[in-house]
Structure formats: structure tokens, C-alpha cells
N, C-alpha and C positions, 0 to 999 in steps of 0.2 A: 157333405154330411157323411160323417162316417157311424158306422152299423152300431154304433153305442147309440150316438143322438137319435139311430131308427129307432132304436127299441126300445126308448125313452118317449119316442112321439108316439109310439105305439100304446103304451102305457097312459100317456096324456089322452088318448083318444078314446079306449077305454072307457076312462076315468067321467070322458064328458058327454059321450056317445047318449045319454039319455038326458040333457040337457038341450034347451030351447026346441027348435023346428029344424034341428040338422037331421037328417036323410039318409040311410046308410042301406045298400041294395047288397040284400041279406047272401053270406055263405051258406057253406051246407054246415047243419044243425048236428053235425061231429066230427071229432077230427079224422082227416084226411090224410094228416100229412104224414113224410118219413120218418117217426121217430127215431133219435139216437142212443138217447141211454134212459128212456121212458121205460115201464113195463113191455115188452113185443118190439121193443123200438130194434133198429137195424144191426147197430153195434153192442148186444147186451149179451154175448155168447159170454160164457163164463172159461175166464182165462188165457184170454185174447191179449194175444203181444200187441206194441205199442205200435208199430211200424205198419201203416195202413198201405200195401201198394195199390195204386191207382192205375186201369188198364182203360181208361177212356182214353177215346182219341180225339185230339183237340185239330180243329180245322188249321192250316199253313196257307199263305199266299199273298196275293199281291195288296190284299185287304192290309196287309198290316204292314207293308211301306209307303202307303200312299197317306198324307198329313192328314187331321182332322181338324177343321175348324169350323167356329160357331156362327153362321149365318139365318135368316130369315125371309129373305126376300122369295116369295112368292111367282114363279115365270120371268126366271132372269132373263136377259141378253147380252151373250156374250157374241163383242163385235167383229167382222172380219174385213178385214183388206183383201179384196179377191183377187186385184189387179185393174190393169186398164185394158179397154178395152180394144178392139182390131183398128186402123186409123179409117176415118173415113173421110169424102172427100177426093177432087182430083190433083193432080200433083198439078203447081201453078205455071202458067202459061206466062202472064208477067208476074216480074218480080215483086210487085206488089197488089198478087191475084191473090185469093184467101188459099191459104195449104193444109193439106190434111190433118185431120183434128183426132185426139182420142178422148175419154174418159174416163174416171175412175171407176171400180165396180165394190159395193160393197155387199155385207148381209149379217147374219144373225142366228146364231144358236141358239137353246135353251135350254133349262133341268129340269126335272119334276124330282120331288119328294117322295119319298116310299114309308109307309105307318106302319110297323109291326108291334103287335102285343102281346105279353106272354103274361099265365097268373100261376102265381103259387096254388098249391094244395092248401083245404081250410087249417089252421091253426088253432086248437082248444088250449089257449093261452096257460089256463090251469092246470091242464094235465101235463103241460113240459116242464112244471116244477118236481114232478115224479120223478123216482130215479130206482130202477132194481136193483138189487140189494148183488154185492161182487162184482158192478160194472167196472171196467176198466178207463178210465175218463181220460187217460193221458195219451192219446192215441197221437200220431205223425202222419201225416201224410205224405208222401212219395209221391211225386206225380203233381200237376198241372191241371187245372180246368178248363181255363180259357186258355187260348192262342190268339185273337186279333189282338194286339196289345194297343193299336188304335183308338180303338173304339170304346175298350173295355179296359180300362188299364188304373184307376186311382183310387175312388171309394167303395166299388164294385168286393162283397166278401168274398176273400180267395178261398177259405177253409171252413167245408160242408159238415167240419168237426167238431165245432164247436158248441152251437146251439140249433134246433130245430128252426130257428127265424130264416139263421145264415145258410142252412141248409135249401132248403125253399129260395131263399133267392140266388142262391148260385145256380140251382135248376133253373128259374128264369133265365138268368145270363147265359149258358150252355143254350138252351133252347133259343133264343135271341141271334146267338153267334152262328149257329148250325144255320137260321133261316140266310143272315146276311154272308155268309160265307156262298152258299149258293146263290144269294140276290146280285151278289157281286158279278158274275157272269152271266145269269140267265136269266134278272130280272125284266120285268117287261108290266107296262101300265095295266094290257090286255086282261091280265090278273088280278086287278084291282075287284074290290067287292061295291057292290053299289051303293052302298051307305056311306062309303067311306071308312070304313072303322081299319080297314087294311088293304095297305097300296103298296105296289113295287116301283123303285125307281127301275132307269132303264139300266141294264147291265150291260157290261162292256158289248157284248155278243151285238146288245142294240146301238151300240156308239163306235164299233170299231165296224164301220158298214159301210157302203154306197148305197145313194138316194139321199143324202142331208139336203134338208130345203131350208131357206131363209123363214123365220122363226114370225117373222110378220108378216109377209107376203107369202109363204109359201112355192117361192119362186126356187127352182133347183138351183142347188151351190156346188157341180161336180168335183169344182177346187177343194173343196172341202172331204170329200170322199176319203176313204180309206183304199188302201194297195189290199184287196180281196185276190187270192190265189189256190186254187185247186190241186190236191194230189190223187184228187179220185178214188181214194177207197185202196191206195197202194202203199203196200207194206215199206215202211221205213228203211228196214236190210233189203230192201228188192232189189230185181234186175230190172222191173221196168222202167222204175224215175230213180234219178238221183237227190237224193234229200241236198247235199253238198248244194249241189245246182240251185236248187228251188231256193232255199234260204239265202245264198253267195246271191241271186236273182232279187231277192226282197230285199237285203240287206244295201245290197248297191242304191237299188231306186230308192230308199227313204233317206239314206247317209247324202246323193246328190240333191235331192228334193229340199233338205233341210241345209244344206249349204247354197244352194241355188235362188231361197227364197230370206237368208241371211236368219236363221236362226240357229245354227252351228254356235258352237256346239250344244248338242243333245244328250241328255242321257239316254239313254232306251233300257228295258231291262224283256230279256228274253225269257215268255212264260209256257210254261207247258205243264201238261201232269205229270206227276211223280215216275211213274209206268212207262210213261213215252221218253224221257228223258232218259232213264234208264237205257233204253234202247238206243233214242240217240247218241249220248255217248258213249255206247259201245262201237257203234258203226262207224262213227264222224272222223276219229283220227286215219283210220287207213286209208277212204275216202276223200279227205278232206289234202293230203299230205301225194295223192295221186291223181289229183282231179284234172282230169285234160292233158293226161299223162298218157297218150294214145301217138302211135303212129297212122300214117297215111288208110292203113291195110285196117285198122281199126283193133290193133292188136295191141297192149299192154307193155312198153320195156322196161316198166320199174317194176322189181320186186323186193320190200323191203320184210327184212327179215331177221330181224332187229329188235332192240326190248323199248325202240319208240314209241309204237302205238299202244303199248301197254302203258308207259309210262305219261303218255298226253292224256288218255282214256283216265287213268287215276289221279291226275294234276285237274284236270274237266272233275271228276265229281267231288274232290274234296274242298276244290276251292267255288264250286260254283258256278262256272264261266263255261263261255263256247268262244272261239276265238272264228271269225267271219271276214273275209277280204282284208286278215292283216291286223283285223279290228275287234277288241274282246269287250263282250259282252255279259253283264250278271245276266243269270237265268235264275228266275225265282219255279221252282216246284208249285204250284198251285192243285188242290185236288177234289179246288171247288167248278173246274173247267166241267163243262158237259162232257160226257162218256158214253158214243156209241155205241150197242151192245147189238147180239142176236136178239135182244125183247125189244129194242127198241127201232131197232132198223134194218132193214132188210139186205141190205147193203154190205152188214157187216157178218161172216160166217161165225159158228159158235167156236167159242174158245179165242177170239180177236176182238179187238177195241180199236174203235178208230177217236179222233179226237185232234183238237189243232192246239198250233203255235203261233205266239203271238209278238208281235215288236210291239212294245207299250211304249210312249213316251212319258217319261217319268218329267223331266225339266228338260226346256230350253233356253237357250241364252245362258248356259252355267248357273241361273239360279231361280228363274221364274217357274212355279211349280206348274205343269199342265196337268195332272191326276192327283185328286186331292176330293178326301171325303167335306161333306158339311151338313150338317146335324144344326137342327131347333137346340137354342141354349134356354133349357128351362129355367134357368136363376130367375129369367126376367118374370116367371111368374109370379114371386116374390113381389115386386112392382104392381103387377094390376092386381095383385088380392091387398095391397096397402088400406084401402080405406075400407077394409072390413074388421081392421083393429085384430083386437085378440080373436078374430072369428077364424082369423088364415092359419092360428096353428092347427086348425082341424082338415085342410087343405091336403091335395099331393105334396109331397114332398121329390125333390130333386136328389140324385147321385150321379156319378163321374162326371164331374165338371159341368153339370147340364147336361151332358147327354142321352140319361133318363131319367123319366119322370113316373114316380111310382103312387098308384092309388090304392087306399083300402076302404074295403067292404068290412064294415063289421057290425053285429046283433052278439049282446054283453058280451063274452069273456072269446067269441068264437069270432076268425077275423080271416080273410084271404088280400094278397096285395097284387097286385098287377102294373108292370114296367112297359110303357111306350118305348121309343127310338122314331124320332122320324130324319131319317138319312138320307143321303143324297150323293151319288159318285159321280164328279164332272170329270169329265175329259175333254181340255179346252183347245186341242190340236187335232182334232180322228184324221189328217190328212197324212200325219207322221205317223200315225200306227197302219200296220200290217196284222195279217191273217190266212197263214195256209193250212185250209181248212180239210179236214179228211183223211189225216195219216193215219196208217192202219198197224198195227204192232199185236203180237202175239205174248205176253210175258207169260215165265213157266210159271209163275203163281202171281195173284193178284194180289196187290197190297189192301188191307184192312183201310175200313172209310169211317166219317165222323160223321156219317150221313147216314140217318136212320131207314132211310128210301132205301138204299142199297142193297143188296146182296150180302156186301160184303160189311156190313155194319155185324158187330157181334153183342153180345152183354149178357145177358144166362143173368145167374143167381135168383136171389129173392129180394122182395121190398118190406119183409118185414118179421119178426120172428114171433114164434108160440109163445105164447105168455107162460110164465113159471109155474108148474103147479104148485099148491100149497092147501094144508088140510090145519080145519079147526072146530071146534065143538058146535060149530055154529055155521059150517057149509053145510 
């Protein structure tokens, strides 16, 4: 359903809003929302160029390479082959004594779903036929709203230019995106409210771990565990650990783990924050290019001095990659990962961030997806409001493909709408993912965040401007 047919059901609704026993849980009794080129609306300065630049910042990460597809199923199981187990039994005395026996071992994963809701500001449908008098209407925008293109990518309105409806709901979307940008890493059920009305799935943080237990029994799956590794709150450029080490260390164990258990080849894609990455490929080529480059005496005999480490260092950030035991890896920027600060941990001095890296398994077997989002497809709404005839155009309506489901509030001409998502991130291998957690980096300045929590989230201006004055014999 694209934003024409919205604001055609809009008008439909309207229209029948005061017919039969339909039920409509009343907005606020004016309008609310951001006008555009209304009297006071946002964009009505007099002689305003057409080129609108846009300094939002839209969320990046792993949110937006990993598939989306439309599922339902309520507390899946997903199956595992853990192995067999130890043999038991004595070795046979005659040849036809019984001889030691194994058996298989299996278990069971599962997902939960996570509900977020976001509402438009109220809409006084008649007053956005107003228009101030030298408004510039042909305005451009520069600039991007959304980033998960996942999630958010089909009938979702990209241009907050156009109308006040579109406007309102690309603030939904934004607000939407910002929550699951963060739910992506740090979601957790614990946060669930009790009604139900909003739930977190588990974020990587809670699926890339140790502790997985079989999903029926409750029985430990250690097989299933994650490779959990510590740098202790040690600066990246340090002397005390080698970053090289620790990573060349994780990178080994998951590359033999997944060859040893015949799911070679893997994608992995290497995830960190913006910030730390920076740092790491600053440090990684001299490091990486002298590692265990030590004599007896524990002294150094390479010195290279050379326009190499400059040149791998800006081959690493332009192309994306870290190169590990030989072996190159995408690193995706992510800067929805948690960020340890001096307000939030003690651990970390002021002016330093600490924060981890991650081995994601993106596919195994060259092409079986193991991270992959799945969202409630609301079309099938469509189906169970069938036998209410012409009653279901009064209904939510759906956009991006089923991926939300939008309802409105409305008492006559004044109306609010409000977008669900209920999503879900599985990761069907946490054995092949890693995590060393605690790296500590100092950057000379912090990059700008799309996260309104932050510090470093910015936005200034106003939401609305002074209405014109004007005189007449009758003010």
C-alpha cells in the first residue's frame, strides 16, 4: 500500500467514522503535528531555496545485511546435532562379547518476538489544506532518513516534504529504526512490559553468549556456546595485550571449529563500532605484518619503514576488510553496539570507551542463511477481517511488505496513526560466533550518534514557526 492509497483510507475513514457502532479511541482535540507549508508550519520562512540539507543521522550495521523474511510461528525450535556421545561399555573379551556403545546427542534452540510501537502526532486533517501565502513548496531534500534498508525499504514515505501525513510517518519510521538499531544488540525480554504492548527480542549480546540450554528441557548445550574472550578494559594501541593475538586467537578457533564440524565454508563478517575500528585499523597493519617477529632476548629485528603500513591501513578502511591468519574478512561499522563510557562503568576512565568485536556468522555451507531477521507479515490480516465484508476497510492497514501494521485513532476531521513491527533476529549457529569483549580506545573526538540517549546525538533548531502577522479592520 503506497502513501496515496494511505491517504485515501484516511479520507474513507473520515468519511464513515460516524456510521454504525465503530469505535475510534479519541486523539488530542488539536493539531499536534509538524506543519509544512500550513500557517506556523516548519518550512514557511519567506524565500527559502529549494535544497533542503538534511543533518540527521541515520543508524549503519549489521541490521541491514542480515535477510528479512515473513514468518509466524510462535516459540520455534531450531534443531541441533550436538554429537555422540563418550563410548560406554568394556572392550570385548570374546569376540562375540557386546563392545562399546555411543549415542547421539541432540537439542534445541528458540526465538522470541519483540513489539515496538511508535504514533504520529494528532493530524487536524483541515487545517493541512491551509497554505501561507510565499511558501516555497518545491523544496529537495539532501539527505536520507532511514538506514536499515531491511526492514524499512518499499512503501515506507521517504520524503517528510511533501505532505504533513508523510511527514508524521517517516517520524514513526525514524523513531522505529532508532529503537531496533539498538534492539539489535542489546535487546533483551527482561524489558518487556507486562501487558505486553512492548517486547524485546534477544539481541545479539543475548545470543552470541555461553549458557545455551536445550529449548525443551532446559538441559545445557555447551556445544552450542559461543567463543567469549576478554581484553579486560586494555587499550587497543597498548603494550599490554596484543589486539593481533586475541583476534589471530578467535579467528583460528571459529575457522577450525567450522571446518571440523564440516560447515566450511562460512561467511563471517567482522563487527565493531565506528570509533574502534578506526583505531583498529590504525594499529593492525604494523602489528599484524610483525607479529611474533621477536627474537630469543625478546627484542624486535624487524623494522619496517616503508609506505606499507600506510598503504594496508588505507586499503583496510576503504575497502572494508581486516585481513586474519591469511584470511579476509568484511567488517561491518556498526554504531548500534553498546558503548562503555565513565557514566556508565567504572571501569572505563573519562575521555575512553570501551566496547567489543564480534565474528558474526553470516552463512554456512556457502549459502544456508544463519542471521536472518523475521517479522509477522500483516497481509494475512487481510484474511481474518474477510468476513466482515466492507467493515475491514475501516481496519489497520499494512506497509512495507507486511512489515507494519498501522492504526488510526480518529474523532471527525482530527486523527493520530500508530505503526507496530514485531521482529525477530535469529542466529541459528552462536557456536560460530565470537566475542572479545572490553576493548578500550581513546578517539580524539567522538563521532555524532543516531541515538537520542547519547551524548553525542545533536539537533538544535525549532518544531515550528511564528505565525504571520497580519492587520484588518476587524482584528
Amino acid at each position: 500500500m503506497d502513501l496515496n492509497e494511505v491517504i485515501a483510507l484516511l479520507g474513507a475513514v473520515q468519511q464513515k467514522s460516524g456510521e454504525g457502532n465503530m469505535r475510534f479511541k479519541a486523539p488530542a482535540s488539536t493539531d499536534t503535528s509538524n506543519g509544512i507549508y500550513v500557517p506556523g508550519g516548519l518550512f514557511t520562512t519567506y524565500g527559502l531555496e529549494n535544497d533542503v540539507v538534511s543533518t540527521h543521522v541515520t543508524p549503519r550495521g549489521i541490521g541491514s545485511v542480515a535477510p528479512a523474511v515473513p514468518g509466524n510461528i510462535d516459540d520455534p525450535r531450531f534443531p541441533f546435532l550436538l554429537g555422540w556421545a563418550d563410548d560406554y561399555g568394556s572392550e570385548q573379551d570374546g569376540p562375540c562379547d557386546d563392545a562399546p556403545k555411543t549415542y547421539m546427542k541432540g537439542g534445541t534452540l528458540t526465538a522470541q518476538w519483540g513489539r515496538i510501537t511508535r504514533q504520529t502526532e494528532t493530524i487536524e486533517i483541515t487545517s493541512q489544506l491551509h497554505m501561507q501565502r510565499g511558501v516555497n513548496t518545491n523544496l529537495r531534500l539532501l539527505g536520507e532518513m532511514m538506514g536499515m534498508d531491511t526492514l524499512v525499504n518499499n512503501d515506507f514515505p521517504a520524503n517528510p516534504l511533501d505532505v504533513t501525513v508523510a511527514a508524521e510517518m517517516v517520524g514513526v519510521g525514524v523513531s522505529l529504526e532508532r529503537a531496533l538499531a539498538r534492539m539489535t544488540w542489546t535487546g533483551s525480554p527482561a524489558n518487556n512490559t507486562a501487558g505486553g504492548g512492548y517486547a524485546e527480542f534477544p539481541g545479539l549480546d543475548n545470543q552470541i553468549a555461553t549458557g545455551h540450554v536445550d529449548a525443551v528441557s532446559n538441559t545445557a548445550m555447551p556445544a552450542a556456546d559461543s567463543l567469549i574472550m576478554e581484553y579486560g578494559y586494555n587499550y587497543v594501541d597498548g603494550a599490554v595485550l596484543d589486539i593481533v593475538e586475541y583476534l589471530s586467537a578467535m579467528e583460528y578457533y571459529m575457522f577450525r571449529l567450522a571446518d571440523t564440524t564440516r560447515l566450511a565454508p562460512v561467511t563471517w563478517a567482522v563487527c565493531m563500532r565506528p570509533e574502534l575500528w578506526q583505531y583498529v585499523s590504525m594499529v593492525w597493519p604494523c602489528r599484524y605484518l610483525t607479529n611474533r617477529c621477536t627474537t630469543a632476548s625478546n627484542s624486535n629485528p624487524m623494522v619496517i619503514n616503508d609506505d606499507a603500513n600506510v598503504r594496508m591501513r588505507d586499503q583496510m578502511r576503504q575497502g572494508s576488510y581486516i585481513d586474519i591468519n591469511g584470511r579476509r574478512y568484511p567488517v561491518i561499522s556498526d554504531d548500534g553496539i553498546f558503548e562503555h563510557t565513565n557514566a556508565n562503568n567504572a571501569n572505563v576512565p573519562a575521555g575512553s570507551f570501551a566496547s567489543s568485536i564480534y565474528f558474526v556468522p553470516l552463512r554456512v555451507r556457502s549459502s544456508f542463511s544463519t542471521l536472518y531477521w523475521e517479522y509477522i507479515d500483516y497481509r494475512q490480516v487481510r484474511t481474518q477481517l474477510a468476513p466482515m465484508g466492507r467493515g475491514a476497510g475501516l481496519t489497520p492497514f499494512w506497509s512495507d511488505s507486511g512489515r507494519f501494521i498501522w492504526a488510526l485513532d480518529a474523532v471527525k476531521t482530527c486523527f493520530d496513526l500508530a505503526a507496530t513491527i514485531e521482529p525477530r533476529l535469529v542466529l541459528r549457529t552462536p557456536q560460530l560466533a565470537a566475542k572479545l569483549q572490553h576493548v578500550m580506545y581513546t578517539p580524539l573526538e567522538h563521532l555524532r550518534s543516531f541515538d537520542p540517549q547519547s551524548p553525542y546525538w545533536l539537533d538544535g533548531g525549532v518544531s515550528t514557526r511564528s505565525l504571520p502577522t497580519s492587520y484588518a479592520v476587524w482584528a
